[in-house]
C-alpha positions in Angstrom: -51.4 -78.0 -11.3 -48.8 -75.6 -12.7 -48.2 -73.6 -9.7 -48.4 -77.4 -7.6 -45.4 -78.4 -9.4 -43.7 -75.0 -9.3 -44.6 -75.0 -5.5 -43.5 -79.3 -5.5 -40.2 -78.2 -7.1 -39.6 -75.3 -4.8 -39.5 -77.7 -1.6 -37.6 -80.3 -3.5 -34.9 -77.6 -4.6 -34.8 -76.2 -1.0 -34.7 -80.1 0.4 -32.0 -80.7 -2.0 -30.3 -77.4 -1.1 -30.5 -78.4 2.7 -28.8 -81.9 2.3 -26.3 -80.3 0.1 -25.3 -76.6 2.4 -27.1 -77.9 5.7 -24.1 -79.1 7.4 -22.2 -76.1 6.2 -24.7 -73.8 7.7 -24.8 -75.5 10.8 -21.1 -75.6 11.1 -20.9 -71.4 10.4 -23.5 -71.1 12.9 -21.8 -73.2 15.8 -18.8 -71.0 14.5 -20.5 -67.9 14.8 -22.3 -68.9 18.0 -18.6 -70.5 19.1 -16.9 -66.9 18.4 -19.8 -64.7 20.7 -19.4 -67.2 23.7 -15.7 -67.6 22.6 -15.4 -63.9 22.7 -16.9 -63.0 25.7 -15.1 -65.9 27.8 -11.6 -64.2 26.7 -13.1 -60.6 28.1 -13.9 -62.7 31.4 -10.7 -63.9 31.2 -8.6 -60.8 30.6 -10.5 -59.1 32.9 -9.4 -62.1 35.7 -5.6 -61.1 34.2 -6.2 -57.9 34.8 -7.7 -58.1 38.4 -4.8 -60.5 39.5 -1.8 -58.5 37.7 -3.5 -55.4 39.5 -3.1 -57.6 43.0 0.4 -58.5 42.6 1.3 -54.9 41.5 -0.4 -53.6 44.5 1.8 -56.0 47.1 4.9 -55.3 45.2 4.6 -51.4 45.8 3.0 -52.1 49.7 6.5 -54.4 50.0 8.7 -51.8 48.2 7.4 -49.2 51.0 7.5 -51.5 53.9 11.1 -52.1 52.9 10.6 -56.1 53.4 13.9 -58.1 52.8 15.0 -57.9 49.5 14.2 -61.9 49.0 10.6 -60.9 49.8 10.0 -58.2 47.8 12.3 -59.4 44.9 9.8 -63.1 45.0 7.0 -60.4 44.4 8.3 -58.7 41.5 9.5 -62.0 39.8 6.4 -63.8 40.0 4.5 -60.8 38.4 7.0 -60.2 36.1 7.0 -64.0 35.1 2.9 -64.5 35.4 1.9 -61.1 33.8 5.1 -60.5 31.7 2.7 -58.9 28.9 1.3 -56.3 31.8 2.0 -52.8 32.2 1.6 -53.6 35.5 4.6 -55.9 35.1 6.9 -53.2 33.4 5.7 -50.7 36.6 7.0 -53.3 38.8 10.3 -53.5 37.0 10.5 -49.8 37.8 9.9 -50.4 41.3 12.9 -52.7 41.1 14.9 -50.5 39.6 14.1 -48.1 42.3 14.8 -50.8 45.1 18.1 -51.7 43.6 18.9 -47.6 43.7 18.2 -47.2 47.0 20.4 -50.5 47.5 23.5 -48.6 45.5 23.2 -51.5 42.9 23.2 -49.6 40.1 24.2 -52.5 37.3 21.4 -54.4 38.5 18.6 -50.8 38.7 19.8 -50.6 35.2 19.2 -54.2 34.1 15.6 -53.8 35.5 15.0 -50.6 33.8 16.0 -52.1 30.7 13.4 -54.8 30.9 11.0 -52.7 31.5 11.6 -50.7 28.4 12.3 -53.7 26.1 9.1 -55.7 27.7 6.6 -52.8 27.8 4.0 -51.8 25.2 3.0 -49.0 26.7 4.9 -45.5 25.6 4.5 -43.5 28.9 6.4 -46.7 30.6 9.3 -46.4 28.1 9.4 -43.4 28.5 9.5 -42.9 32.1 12.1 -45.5 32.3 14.5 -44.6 30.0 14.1 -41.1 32.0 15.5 -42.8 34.9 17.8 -45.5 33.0 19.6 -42.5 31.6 20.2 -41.1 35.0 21.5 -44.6 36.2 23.8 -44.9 33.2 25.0 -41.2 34.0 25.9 -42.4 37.6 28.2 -45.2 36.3 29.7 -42.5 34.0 28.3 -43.7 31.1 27.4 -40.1 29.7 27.6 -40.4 25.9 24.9 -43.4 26.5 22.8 -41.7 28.6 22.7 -38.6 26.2 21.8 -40.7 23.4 19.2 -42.6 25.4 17.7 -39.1 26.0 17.4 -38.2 22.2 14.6 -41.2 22.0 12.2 -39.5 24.7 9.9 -37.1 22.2 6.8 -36.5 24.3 6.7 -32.6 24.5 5.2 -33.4 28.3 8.6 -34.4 28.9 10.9 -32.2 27.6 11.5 -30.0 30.4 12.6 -33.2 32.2 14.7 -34.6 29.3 16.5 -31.6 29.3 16.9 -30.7 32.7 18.7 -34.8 33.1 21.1 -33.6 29.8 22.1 -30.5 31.6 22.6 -32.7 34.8 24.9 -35.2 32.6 26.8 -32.7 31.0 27.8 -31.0 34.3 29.0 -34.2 35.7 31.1 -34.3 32.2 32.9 -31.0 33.2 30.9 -29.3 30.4 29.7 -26.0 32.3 28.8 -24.4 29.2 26.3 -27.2 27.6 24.9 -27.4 31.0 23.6 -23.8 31.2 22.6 -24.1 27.6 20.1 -27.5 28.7 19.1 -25.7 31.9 17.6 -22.4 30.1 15.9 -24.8 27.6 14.3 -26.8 29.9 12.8 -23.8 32.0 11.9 -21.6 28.6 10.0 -25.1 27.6 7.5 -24.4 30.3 7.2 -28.0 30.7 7.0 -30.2 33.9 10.4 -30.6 35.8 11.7 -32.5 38.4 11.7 -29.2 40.6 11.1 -25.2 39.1 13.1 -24.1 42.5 15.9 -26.8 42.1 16.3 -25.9 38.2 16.4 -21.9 39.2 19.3 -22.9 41.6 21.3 -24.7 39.0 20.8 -21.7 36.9 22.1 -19.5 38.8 25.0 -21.9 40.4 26.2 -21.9 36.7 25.8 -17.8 36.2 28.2 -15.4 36.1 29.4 -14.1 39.6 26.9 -11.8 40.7 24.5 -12.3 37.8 21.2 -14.2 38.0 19.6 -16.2 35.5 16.1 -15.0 35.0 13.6 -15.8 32.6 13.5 -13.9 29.4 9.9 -14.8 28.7 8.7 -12.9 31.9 
């Protein structure tokens, strides 16, 4: 009879349990179950983001190198850039812009673009390549002491060649011969990537002393 009543009181402490917590366990159930379905339905979705972000990008760059009117291809990039804002593929367009507005000798408006695409763009190569290129665009409106500063905020050691090969570029258009040379050897003894090893060797030696070449001291 004991273990009845222990057994009695055990259901009647679980009933009372259940009226008490059951909707509480329910409710972190539906949660839980709400979060799994919830969770995968925002993968679906980003995924869809992704896929149509990917789309737009890809017709931006196939109107960019069809050179369609500049309403046309300008449509493109402001609907990505508007839909997708969040997107690398939004920021790559903005480059694309840039590069459009370049070609079209309009530099106020490449450097606008390029300037969105570093203040909108979460993604560090991005930045970096575009203030690469904004500095040159500031450097073309004679903005030097900008463009040099800009510079100073690119760290990747994949980019350094480049960084310094664009500060010996800016310092030559200042006049300053000397700084110039002094960029140019860095960026070659960096051993990394450059715009061109045969263009940088020329600007080397286009800065040398008369007769002298500027060879590598490493080799």
């Amino acid at each position: 009879m004991a273990d009845y009543e222990t057994e009695e009181q055990q259901v009647e402490a679980l009933k009372q349990w259940w009226a008490e917590n059951g909707r509480a366990v329910l409710m972190g159930i539906g949660l839980g179950l709400a979060l799994i379905f919830g969770w995968r339905s925002w993968q679906g979705h980003q995924n869809t983001v992704a896929e149509t972000a990917s789309s737009a990008y890809t017709s931006v760059m196939e109107s960019l190198e069809n050179k369609d009117e500049g309403e046309t291809f300008l449509g493109k990039v402001d609907s990505l850039k508007s839909e997708h804002g969040g997107t690398a593929y939004a920021a790559m367009a903005s480059l694309a812009e840039a590069r459009f507005h370049v070609e079209k000798e309009d530099l106020p408006k490449a450097e606008d673009a390029l300037r969105w695409a570093l203040d909108s763009g979460s993604f560090e190569e991005i930045k970096s390549i575009a203030r690469l290129r904004l500095a040159r665009v500031l450097a073309a409106q004679d903005k030097h002491d900008e463009a040099l500063t800009l510079l100073d905020s690119v760290t990747g050691e994949s980019y350094a060649g480049m960084v310094d090969e664009i500060r010996g570029d800016i310092y030559l258009d200042k006049g300053d011969a000397e700084q110039a040379l002094v960029a140019y050897k860095r960026a070659r003894e960096s051993g990394a990537r450059t715009a061109s090893a045969q263009d940088l060797q020329m600007k080397l030696d286009d800065l040398a002393q008369p007769g002298d070449r500027v060879t590598d001291e490493k080799s």
